[in-house]
Structures are given as structure tokens and as C-alpha cells.
TIMI-2910 file (N, C-alpha, C, CB; in pm, 1 decimal, decimal comma, always signed):
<rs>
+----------+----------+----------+----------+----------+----------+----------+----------+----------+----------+----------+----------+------+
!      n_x !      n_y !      n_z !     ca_x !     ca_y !     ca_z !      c_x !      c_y !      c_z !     cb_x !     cb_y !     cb_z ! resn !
+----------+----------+----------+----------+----------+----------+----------+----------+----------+----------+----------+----------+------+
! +11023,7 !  +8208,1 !  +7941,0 ! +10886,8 !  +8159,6 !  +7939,4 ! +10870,0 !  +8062,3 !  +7821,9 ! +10785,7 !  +8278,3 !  +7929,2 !  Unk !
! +10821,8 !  +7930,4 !  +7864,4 ! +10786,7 !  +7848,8 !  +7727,6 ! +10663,0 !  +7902,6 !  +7609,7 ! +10734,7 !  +7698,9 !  +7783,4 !  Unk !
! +10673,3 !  +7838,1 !  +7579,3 ! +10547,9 !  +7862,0 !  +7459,8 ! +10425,7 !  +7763,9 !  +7526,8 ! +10601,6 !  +7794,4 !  +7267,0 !  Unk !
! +10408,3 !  +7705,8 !  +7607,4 ! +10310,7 !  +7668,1 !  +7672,0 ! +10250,9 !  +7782,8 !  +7752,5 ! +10348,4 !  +7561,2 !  +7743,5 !  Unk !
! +10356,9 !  +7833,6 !  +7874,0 ! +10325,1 !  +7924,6 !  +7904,6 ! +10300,0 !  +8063,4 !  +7843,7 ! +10377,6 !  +7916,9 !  +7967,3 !  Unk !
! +10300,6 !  +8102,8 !  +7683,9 ! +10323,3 !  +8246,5 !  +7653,5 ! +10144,8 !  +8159,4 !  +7639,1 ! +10460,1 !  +8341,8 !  +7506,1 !  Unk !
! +10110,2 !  +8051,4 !  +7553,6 !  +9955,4 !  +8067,2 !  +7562,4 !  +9862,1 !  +8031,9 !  +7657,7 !  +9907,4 !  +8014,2 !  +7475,5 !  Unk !
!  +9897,9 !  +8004,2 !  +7747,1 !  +9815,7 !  +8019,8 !  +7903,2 !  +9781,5 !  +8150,9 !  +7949,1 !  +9902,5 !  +7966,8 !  +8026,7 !  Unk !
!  +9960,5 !  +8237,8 !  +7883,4 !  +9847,6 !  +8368,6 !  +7943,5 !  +9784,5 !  +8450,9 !  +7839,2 !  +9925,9 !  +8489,1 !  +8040,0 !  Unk !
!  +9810,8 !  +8413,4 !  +7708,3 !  +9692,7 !  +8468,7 !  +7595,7 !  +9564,3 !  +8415,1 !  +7638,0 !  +9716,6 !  +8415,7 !  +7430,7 !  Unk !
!  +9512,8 !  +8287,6 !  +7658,7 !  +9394,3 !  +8267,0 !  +7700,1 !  +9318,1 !  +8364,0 !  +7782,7 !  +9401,5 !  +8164,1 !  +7755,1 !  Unk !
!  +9413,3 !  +8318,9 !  +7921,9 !  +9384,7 !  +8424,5 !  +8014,4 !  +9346,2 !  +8568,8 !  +7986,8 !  +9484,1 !  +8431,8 !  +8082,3 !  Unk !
!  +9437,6 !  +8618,9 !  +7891,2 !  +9373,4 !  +8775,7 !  +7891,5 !  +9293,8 !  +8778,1 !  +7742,7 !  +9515,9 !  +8919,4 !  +7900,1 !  Unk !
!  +9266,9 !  +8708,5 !  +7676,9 !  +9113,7 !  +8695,8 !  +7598,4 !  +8988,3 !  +8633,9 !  +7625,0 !  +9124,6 !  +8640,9 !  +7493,6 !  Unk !
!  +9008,2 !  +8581,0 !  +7740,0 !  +8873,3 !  +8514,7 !  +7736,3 !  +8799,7 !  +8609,9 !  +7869,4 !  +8885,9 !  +8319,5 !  +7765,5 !  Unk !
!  +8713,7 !  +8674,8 !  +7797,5 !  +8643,6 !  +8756,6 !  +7872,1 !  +8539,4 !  +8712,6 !  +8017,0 !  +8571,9 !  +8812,9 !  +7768,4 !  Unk !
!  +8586,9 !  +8812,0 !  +8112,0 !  +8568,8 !  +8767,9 !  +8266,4 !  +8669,4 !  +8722,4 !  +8373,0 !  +8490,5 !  +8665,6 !  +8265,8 !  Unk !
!  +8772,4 !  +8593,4 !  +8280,1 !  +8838,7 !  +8525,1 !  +8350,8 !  +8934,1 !  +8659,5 !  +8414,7 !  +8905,6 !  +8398,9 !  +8266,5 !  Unk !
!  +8963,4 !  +8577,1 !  +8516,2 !  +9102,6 !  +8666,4 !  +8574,6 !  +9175,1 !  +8546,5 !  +8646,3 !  +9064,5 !  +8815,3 !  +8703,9 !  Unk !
!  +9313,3 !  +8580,9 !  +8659,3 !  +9443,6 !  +8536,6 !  +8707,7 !  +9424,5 !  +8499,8 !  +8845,5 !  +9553,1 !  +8641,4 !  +8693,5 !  Unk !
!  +9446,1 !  +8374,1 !  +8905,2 !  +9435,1 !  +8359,7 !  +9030,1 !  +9546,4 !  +8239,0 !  +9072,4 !  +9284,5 !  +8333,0 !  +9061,0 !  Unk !
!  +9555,1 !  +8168,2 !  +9185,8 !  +9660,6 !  +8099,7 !  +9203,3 !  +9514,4 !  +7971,3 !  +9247,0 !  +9804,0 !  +8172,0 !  +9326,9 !  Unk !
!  +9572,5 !  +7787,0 !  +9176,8 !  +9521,9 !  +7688,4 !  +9264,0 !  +9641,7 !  +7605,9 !  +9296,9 !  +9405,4 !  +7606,4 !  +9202,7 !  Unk !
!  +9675,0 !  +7545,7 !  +9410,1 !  +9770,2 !  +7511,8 !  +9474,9 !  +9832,5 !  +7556,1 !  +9472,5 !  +9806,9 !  +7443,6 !  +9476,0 !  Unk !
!  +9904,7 !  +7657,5 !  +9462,4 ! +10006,4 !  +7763,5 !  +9434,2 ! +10018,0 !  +7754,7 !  +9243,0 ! +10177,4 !  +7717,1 !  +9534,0 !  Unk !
!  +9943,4 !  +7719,8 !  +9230,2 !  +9957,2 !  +7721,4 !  +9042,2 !  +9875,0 !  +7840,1 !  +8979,9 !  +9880,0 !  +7563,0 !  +8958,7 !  Unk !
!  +9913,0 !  +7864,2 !  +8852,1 !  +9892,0 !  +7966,6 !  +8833,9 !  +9739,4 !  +7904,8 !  +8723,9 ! +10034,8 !  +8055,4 !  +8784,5 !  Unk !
!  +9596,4 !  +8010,6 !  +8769,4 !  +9518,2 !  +7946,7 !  +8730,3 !  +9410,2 !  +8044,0 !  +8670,8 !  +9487,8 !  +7860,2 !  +8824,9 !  Unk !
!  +9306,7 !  +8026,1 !  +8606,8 !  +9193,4 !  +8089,5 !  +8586,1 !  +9085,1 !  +8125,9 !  +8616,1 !  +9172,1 !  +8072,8 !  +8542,2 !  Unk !
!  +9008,0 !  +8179,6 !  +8685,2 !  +8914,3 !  +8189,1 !  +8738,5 !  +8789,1 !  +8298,2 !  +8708,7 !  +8964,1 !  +8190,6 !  +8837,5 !  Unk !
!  +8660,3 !  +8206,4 !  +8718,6 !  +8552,9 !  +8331,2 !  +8703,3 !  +8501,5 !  +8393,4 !  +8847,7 !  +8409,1 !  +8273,5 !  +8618,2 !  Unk !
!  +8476,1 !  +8464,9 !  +8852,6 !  +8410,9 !  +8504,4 !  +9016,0 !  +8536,3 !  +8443,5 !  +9174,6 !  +8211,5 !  +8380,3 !  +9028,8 !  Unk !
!  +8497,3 !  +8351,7 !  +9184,9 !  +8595,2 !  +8296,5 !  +9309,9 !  +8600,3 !  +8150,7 !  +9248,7 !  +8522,1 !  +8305,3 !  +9495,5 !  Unk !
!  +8571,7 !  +8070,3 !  +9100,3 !  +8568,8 !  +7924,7 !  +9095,2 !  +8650,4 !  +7927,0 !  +8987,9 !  +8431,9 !  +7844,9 !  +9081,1 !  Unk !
!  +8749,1 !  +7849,4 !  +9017,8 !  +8870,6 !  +7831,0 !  +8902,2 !  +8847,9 !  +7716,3 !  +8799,0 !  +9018,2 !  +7794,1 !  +8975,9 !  Unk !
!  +8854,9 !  +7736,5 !  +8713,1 !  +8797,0 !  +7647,6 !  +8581,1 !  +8941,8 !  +7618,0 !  +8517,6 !  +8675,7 !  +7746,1 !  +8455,4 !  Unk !
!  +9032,5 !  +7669,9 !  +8491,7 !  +9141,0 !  +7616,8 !  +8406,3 !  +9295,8 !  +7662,1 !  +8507,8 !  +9127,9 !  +7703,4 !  +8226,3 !  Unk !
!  +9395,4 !  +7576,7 !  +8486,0 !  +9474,3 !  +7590,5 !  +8538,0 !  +9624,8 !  +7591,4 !  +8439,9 !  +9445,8 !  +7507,0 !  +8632,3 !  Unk !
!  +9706,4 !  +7627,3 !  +8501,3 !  +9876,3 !  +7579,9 !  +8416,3 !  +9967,1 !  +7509,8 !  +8535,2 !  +9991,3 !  +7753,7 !  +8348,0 !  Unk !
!  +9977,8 !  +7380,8 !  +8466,1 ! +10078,5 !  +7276,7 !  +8547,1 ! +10186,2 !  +7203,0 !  +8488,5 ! +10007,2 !  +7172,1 !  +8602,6 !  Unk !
! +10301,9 !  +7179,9 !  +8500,2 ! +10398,8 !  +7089,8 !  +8418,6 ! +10366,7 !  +7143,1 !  +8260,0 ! +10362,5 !  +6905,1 !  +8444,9 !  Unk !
! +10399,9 !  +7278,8 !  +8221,8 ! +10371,1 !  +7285,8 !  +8149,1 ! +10226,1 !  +7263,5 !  +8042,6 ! +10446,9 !  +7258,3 !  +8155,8 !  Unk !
! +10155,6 !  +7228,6 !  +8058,8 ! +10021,4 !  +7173,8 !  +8027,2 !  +9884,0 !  +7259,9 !  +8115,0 ! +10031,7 !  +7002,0 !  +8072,9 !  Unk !
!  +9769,7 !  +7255,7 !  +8028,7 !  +9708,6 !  +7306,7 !  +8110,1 !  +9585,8 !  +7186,9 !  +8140,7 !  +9674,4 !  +7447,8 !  +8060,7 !  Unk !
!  +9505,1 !  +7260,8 !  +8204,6 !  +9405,3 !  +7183,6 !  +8319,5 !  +9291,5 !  +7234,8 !  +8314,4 !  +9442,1 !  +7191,3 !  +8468,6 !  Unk !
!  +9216,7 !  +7132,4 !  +8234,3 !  +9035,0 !  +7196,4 !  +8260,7 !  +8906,3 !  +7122,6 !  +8360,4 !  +8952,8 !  +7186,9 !  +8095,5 !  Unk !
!  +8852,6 !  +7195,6 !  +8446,6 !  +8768,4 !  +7142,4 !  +8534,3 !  +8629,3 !  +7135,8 !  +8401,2 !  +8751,2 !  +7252,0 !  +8695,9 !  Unk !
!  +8601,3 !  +7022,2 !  +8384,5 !  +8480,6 !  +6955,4 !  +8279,3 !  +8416,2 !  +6856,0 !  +8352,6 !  +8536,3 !  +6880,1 !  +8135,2 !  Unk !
!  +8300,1 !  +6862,4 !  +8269,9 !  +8222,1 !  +6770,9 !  +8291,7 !  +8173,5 !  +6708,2 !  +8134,7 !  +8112,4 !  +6830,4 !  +8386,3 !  Unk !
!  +8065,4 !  +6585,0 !  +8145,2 !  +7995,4 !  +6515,2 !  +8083,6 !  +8078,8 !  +6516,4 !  +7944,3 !  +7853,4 !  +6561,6 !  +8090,4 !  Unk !
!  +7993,3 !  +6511,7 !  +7802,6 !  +8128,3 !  +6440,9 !  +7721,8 !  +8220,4 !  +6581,9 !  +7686,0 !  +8073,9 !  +6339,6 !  +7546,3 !  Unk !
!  +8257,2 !  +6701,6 !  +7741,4 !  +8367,3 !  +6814,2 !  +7724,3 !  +8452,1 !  +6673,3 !  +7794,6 !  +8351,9 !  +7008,0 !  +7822,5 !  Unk !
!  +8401,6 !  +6652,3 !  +7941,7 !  +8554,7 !  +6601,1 !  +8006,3 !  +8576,7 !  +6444,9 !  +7951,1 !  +8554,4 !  +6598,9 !  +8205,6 !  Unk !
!  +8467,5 !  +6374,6 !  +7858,0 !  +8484,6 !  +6208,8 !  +7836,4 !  +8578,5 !  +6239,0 !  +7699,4 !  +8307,3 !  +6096,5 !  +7804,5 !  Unk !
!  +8573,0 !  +6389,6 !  +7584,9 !  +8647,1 !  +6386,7 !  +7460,1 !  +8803,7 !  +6430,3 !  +7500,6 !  +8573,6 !  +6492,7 !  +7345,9 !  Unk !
!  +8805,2 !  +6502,6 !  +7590,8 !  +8921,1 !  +6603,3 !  +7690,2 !  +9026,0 !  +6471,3 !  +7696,6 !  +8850,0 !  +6675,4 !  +7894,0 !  Unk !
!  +8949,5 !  +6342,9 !  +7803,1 !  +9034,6 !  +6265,4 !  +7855,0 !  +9106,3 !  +6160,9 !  +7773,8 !  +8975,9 !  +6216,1 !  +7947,7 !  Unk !
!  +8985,3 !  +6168,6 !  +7642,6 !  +8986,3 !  +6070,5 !  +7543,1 !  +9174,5 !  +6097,7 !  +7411,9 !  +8794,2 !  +6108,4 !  +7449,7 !  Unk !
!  +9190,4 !  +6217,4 !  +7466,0 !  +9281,0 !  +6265,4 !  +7392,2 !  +9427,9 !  +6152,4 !  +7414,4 !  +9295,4 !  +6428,7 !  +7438,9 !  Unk !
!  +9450,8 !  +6211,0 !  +7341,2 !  +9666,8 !  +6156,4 !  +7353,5 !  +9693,0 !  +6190,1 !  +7461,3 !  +9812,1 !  +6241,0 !  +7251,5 !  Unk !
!  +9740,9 !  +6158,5 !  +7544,7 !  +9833,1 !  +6178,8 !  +7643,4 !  +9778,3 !  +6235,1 !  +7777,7 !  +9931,5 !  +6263,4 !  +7590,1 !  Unk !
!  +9624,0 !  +6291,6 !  +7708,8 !  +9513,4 !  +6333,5 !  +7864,0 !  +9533,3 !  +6278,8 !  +7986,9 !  +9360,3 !  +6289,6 !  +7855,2 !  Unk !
!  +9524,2 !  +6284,4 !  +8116,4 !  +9550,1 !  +6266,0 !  +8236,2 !  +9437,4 !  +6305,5 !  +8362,5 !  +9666,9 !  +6331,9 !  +8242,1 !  Unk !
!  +9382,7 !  +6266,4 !  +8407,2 !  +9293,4 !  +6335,2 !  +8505,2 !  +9425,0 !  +6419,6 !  +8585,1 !  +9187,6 !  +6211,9 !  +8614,3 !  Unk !
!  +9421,7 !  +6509,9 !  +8676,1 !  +9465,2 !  +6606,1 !  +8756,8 !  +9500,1 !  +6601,5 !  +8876,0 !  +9402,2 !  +6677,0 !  +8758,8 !  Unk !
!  +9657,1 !  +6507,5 !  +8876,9 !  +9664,5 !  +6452,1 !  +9014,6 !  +9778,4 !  +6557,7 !  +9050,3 !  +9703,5 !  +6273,7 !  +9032,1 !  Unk !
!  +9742,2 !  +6696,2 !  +9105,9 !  +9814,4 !  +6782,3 !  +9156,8 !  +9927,9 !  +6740,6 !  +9259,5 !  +9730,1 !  +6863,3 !  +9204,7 !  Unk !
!  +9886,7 !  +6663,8 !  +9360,9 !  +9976,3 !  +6605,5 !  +9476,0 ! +10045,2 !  +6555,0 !  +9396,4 !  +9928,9 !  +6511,9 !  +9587,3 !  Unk !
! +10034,6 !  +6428,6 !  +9293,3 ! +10110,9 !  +6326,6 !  +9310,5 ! +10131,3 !  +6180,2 !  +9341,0 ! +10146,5 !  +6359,2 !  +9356,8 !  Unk !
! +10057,5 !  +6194,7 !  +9447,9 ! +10016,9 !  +6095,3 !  +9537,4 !  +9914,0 !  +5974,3 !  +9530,0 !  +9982,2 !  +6159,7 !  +9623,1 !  Unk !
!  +9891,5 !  +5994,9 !  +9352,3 !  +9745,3 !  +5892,2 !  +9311,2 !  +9597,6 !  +5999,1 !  +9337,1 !  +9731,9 !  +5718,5 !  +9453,3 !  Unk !
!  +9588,7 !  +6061,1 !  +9381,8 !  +9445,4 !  +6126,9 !  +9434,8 !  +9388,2 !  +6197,0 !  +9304,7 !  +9466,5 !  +6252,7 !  +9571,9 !  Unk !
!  +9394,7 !  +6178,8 !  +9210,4 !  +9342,7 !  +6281,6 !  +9078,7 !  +9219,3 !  +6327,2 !  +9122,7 !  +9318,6 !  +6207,2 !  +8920,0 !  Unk !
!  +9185,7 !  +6429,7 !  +9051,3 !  +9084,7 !  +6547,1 !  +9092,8 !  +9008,9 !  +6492,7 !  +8966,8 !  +9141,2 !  +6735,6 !  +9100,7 !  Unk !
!  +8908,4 !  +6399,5 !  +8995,9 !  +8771,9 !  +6360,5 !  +8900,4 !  +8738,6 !  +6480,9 !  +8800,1 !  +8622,6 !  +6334,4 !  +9003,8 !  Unk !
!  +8727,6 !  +6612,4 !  +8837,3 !  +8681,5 !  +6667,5 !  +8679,9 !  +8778,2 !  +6730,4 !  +8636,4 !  +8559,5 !  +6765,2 !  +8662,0 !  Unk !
!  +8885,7 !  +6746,3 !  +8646,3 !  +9021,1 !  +6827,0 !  +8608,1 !  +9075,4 !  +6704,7 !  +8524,8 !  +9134,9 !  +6885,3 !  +8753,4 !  Unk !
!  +9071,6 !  +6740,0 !  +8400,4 !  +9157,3 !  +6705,8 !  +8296,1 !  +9298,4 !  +6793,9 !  +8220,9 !  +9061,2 !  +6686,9 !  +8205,5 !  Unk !
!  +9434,3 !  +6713,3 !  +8217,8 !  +9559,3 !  +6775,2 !  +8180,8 !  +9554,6 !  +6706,2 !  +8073,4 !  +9686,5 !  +6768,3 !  +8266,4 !  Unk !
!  +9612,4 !  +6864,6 !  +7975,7 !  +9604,5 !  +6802,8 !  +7873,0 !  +9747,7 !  +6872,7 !  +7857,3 !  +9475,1 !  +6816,4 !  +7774,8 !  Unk !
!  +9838,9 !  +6796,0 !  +7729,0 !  +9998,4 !  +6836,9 !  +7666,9 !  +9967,3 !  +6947,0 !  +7600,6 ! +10081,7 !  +6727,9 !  +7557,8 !  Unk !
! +10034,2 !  +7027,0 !  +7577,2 ! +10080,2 !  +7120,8 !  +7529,2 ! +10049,4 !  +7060,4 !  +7323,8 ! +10252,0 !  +7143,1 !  +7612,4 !  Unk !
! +10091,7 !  +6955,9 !  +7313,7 ! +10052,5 !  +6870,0 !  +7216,3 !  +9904,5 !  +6922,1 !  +7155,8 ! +10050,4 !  +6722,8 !  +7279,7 !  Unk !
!  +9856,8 !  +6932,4 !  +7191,9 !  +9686,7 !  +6964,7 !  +7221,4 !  +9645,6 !  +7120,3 !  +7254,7 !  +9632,8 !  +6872,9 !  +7366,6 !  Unk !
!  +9768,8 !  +7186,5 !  +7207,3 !  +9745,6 !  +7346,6 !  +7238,9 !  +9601,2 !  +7404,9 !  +7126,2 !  +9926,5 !  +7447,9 !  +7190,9 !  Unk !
!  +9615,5 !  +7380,6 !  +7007,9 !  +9508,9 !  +7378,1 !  +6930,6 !  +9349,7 !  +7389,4 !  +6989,9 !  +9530,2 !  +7261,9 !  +6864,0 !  Unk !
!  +9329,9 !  +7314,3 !  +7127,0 !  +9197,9 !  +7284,1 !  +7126,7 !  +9208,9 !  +7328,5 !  +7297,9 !  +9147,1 !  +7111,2 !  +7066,2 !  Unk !
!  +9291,3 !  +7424,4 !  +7309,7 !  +9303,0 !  +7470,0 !  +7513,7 !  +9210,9 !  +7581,6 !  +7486,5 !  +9499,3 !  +7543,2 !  +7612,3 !  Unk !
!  +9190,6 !  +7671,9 !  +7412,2 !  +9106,4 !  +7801,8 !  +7428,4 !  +8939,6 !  +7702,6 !  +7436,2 !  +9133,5 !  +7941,1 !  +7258,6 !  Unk !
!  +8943,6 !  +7609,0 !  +7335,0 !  +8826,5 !  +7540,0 !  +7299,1 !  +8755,5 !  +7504,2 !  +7451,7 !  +8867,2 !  +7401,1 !  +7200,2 !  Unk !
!  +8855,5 !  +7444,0 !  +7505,1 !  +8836,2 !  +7356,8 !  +7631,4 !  +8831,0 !  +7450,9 !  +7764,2 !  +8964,8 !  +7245,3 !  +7644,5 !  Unk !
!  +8940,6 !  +7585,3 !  +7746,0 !  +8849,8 !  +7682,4 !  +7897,7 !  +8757,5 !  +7734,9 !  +7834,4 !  +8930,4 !  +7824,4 !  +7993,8 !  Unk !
!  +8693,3 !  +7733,3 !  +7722,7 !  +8592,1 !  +7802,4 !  +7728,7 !  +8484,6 !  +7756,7 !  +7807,5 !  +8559,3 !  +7823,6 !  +7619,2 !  Unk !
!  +8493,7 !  +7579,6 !  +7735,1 !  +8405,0 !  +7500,2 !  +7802,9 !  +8375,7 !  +7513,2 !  +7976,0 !  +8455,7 !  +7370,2 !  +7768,1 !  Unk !
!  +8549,3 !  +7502,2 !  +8035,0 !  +8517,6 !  +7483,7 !  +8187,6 !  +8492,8 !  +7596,9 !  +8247,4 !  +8620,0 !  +7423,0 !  +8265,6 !  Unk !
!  +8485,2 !  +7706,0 !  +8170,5 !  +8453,3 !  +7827,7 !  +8211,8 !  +8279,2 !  +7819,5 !  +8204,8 !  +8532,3 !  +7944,5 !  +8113,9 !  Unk !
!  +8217,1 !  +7771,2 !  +8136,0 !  +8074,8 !  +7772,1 !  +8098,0 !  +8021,5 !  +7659,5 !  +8244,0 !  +8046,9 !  +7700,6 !  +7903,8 !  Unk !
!  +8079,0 !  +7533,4 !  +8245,9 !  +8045,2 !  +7457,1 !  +8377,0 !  +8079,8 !  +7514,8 !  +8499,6 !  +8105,7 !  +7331,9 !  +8381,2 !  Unk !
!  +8185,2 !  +7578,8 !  +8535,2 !  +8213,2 !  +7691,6 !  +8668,6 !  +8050,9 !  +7761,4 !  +8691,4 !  +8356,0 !  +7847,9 !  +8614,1 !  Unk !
!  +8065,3 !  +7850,2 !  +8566,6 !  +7961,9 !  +7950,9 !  +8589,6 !  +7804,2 !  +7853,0 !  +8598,0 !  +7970,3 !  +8077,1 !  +8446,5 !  Unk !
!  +7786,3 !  +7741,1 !  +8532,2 !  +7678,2 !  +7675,4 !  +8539,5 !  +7559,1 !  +7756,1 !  +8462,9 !  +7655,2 !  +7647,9 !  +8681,6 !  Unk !
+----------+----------+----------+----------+----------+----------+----------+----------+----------+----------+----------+----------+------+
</rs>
């Protein structure tokens, strides 16, 4: 297990509510049935909005969330590097707060 992945799943089991779920077959976060953070290529993935997702994208190496591949990025899903582990609890907290609304 990388060290990306050992803190994807510390998040996961501190941040109260979330539970373990799969998006595209990825391994992801979720409150109720709406998944707010994800783990991909190593890196994780926050569904944001307004300036959470304009400082998110604004980062080094940020990426909108093109799961396929294929060009199609997912408008509020921001990937961020592992680079940026410092500020991932910061950031599901956030997409955990816009999920729940």
C-alpha cells in the first residue's frame, strides 16, 4: 500500500459519517448514497464547488477529474497529487459539507 493510499483510508475512517464505497470501480467516500471524495492514480478527488473548487484547481498540478480518459472531466471533481496531501482532509471535509448541502 502507498502512502497515498495508507492516507485515503485515515481520512476515511476519521471523518465522521463518511463510509467506504466504490465510484467507477474506485475506491471512494461517501455520505448517505453521494460520494464526495474519491482515490485515483494515486491522488485523491474532491467533488467542490465555488472558490473550495476555484483554490483546489488553482493548486500545482490540480486536474479536473477525467475518470475515462477520454477528455470528458467531471466539472466539480478536482484531483489533486499526493504533493498536496497536507490540505486532502481540508478539502473532503469541504466536499463532504457540499454533498450534504
Amino acid at each position: 500500500m502507498t502512502d497515498a493510499q495508507i492516507l485515503y483510508e485515515q481520512i476515511g475512517d476519521t471523518i465522521g459519517g463518511a463510509v467506504k464505497g466504490k465510484l467507477f470501480g474506485k475506491p471512494c467516500l461517501k455520505i448517505g448514497k453521494k460520494a464526495f471524495a474519491c482515490f485515483f492514480d494515486n491522488e485523491m478527488v474532491f467533488k467542490l464547488t465555488g472558490d473550495a473548487h476555484a483554490n483546489a484547481l488553482a493548486l500545482d498540478g490540480a486536474q479536473l477529474f477525467d475518470p475515462s480518459g477520454k477528455n470528458r472531466p467531471m466539472k466539480e471533481w478536482v484531483q489533486l497529487p499526493f504533493t498536496h496531501k497536507d490540505q486532502w482532509v481540508d478539502y473532503a471535509e469541504q466536499a463532504m459539507g457540499y454533498v450534504v448541502g
